[in-house]
C-alpha positions in Angstrom: -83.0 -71.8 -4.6 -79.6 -70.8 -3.2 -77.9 -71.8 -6.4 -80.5 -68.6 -8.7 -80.1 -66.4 -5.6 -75.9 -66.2 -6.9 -77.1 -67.2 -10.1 -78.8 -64.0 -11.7 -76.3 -61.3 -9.6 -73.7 -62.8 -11.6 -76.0 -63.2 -15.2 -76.7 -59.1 -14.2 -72.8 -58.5 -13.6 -71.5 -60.3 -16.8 -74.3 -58.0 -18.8 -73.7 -54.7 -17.2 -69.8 -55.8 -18.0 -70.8 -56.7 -21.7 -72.9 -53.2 -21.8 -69.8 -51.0 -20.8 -67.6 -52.7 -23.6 -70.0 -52.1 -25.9 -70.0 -48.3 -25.0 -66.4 -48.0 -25.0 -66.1 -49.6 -28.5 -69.0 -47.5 -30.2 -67.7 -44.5 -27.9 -64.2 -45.3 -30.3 -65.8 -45.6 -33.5 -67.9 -42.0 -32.9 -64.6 -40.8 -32.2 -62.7 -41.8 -35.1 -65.4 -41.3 -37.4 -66.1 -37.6 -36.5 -62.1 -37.3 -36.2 -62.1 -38.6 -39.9 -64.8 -35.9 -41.1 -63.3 -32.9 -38.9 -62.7 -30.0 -41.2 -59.3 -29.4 -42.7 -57.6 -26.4 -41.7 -57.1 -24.5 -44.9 -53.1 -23.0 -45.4 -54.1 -19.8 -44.2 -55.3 -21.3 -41.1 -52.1 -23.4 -40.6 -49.6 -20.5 -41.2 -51.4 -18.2 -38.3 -51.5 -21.2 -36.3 -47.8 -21.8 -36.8 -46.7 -18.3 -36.5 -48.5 -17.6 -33.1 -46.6 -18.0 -29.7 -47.2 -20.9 -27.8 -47.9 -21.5 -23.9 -44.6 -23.1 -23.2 -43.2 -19.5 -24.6 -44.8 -17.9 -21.4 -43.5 -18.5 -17.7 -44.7 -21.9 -16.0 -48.3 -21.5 -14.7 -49.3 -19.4 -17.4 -52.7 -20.5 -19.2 -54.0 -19.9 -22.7 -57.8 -19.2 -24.4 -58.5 -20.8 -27.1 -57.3 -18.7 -30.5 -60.3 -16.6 -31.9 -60.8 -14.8 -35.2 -60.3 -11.1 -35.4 -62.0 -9.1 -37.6 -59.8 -6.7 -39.9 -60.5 -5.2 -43.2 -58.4 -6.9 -46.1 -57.2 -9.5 -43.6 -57.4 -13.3 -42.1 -57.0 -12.7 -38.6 -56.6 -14.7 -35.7 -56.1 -13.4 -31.8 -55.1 -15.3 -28.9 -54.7 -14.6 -25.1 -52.9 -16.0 -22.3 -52.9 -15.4 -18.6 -50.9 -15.3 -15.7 -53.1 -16.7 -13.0 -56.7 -19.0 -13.0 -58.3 -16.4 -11.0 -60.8 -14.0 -13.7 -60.3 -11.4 -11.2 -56.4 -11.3 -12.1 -57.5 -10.9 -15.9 -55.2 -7.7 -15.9 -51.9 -10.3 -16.0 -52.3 -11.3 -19.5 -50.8 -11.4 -22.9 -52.4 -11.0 -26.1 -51.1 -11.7 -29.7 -52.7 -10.3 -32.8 -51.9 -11.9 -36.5 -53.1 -10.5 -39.4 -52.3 -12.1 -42.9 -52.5 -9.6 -46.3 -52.8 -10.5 -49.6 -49.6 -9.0 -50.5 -46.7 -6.8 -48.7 -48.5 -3.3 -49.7 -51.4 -4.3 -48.2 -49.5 -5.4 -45.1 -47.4 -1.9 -45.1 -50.6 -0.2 -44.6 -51.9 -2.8 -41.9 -48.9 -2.3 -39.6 -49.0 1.2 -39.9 -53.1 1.0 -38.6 -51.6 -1.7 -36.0 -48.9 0.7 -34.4 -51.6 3.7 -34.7 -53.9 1.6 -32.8 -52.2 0.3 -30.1 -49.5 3.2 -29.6 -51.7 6.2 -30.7 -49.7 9.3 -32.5 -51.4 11.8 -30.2 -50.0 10.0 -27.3 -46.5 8.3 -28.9 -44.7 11.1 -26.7 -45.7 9.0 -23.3 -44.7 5.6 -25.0 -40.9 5.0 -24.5 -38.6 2.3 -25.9 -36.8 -0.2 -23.3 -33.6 -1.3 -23.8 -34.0 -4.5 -22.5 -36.6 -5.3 -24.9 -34.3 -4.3 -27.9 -32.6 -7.8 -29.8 -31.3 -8.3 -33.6 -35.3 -9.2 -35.2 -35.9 -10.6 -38.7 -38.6 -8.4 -39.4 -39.2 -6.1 -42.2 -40.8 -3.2 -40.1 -40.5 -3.8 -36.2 -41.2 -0.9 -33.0 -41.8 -2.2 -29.3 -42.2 0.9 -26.9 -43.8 0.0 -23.7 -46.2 2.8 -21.3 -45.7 3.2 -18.0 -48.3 3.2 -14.9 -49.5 1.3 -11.9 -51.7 -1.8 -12.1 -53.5 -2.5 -8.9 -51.0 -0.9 -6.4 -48.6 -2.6 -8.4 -45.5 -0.8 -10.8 -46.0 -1.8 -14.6 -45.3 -0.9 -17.9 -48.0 -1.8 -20.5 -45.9 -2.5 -23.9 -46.8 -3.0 -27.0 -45.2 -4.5 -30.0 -45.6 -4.2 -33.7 -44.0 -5.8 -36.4 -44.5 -6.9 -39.9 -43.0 -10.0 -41.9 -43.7 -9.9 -46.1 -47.4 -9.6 -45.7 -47.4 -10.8 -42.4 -48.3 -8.1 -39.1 -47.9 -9.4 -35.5 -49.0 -7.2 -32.7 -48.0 -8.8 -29.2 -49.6 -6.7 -26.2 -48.3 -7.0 -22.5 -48.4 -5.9 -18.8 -45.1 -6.2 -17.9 -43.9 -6.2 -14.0 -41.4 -5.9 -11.7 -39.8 -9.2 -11.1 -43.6 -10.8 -10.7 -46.0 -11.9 -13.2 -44.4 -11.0 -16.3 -40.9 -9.4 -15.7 -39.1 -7.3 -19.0 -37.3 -10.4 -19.1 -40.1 -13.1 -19.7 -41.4 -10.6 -22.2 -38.6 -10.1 -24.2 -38.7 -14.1 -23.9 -42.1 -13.9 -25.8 -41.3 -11.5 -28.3 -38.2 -13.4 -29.3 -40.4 -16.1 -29.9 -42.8 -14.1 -31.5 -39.9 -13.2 -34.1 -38.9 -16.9 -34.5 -42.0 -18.2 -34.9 -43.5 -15.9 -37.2 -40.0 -16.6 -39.3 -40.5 -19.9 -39.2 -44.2 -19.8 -40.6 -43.6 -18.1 -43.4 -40.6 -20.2 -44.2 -43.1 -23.1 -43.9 -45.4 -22.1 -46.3 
């Protein structure tokens, strides 16, 4: 009696053991299988991909959304946003990246010029200024950055904007920039050197 009272505990343990293996090794095989089958990005996809900025371009602690498709006329467009903090009511320290492919470089030529409309309206361009900290030698075929000043939450900051346009590539990177917190001029001169390199590199890539 003693002997079944250890007996089937131990039966129960070896199956429950045997059970969990056997998870694990079809959880694998799911895996890989649906791994296999996941959809190829197509070369359009890769290039925006490779051309955006990356989270290790941004200070530590930053985090990033997940890249989402933007909707433009005569483009494939991708957008992609990062933060400075985890807290959603902090959402105002963020940076946002826009790519838009063309088919072709007159296509693109019009597309920067709606970018730079967009984001640094004509009526308004007087208000925008450029900062000399942000200027560097680009590769880009048509490039502005001017940045806006104002006052985010008690707090002294410049919203800037850049726009710039590689063959039939056009790269908006959008920015509340800070005084020595957050995002400094520095870390976002950082991001748009980046943003030149990368969108460079892309292209080169293709």
């Amino acid at each position: 009696m003693k002997r079944k009272r250890w007996l089937w505990p131990l039966i129960m343990a070896i199956a429950l053991g045997a059970l969990l293996i056997l998870q694990s090794l079809i959880g694998r095989v799911v895996y890989r299988w649906a791994w296999e089958r996941r959809p190829t990005p197509s070369p359009i996809e890769v290039l925006l991909a490779q051309a955006a900025i990356q989270l290790s371009d941004l200070p530590q602690g930053w985090r990033q959304d997940d890249m989402m498709v933007e909707s433009v006329p005569e483009a494939e467009g991708r957008s992609i946003r990062f933060y400075g903090t985890s807290d959603p009511k902090e959402s105002w320290i963020n940076v946002g990246e826009i790519l838009l492919l063309y088919p072709d470089v007159t296509a693109a030529q019009v597309g920067y010029q709606q970018q730079h409309d967009q984001h640094i309206p004509p009526a308004y361009a007087t208000h925008w200024k450029e900062i000399a900290e942000l200027e560097f030698s680009h590769h880009a075929d048509q490039w502005h950055v001017a940045c806006l000043s104002g006052n985010t939450n008690g707090s002294s900051s410049h919203a800037c904007t850049a726009v710039a346009r590689y063959e039939n590539l056009v790269v908006t990177m959008l920015g509340n920039v800070y005084e020595n917190r957050y995002l400094s001029i520095a870390d976002f001169r950082a991001v748009l050197e980046a943003m030149d390199r990368r969108a460079v590199a892309a292209l080169e890539r293709r």
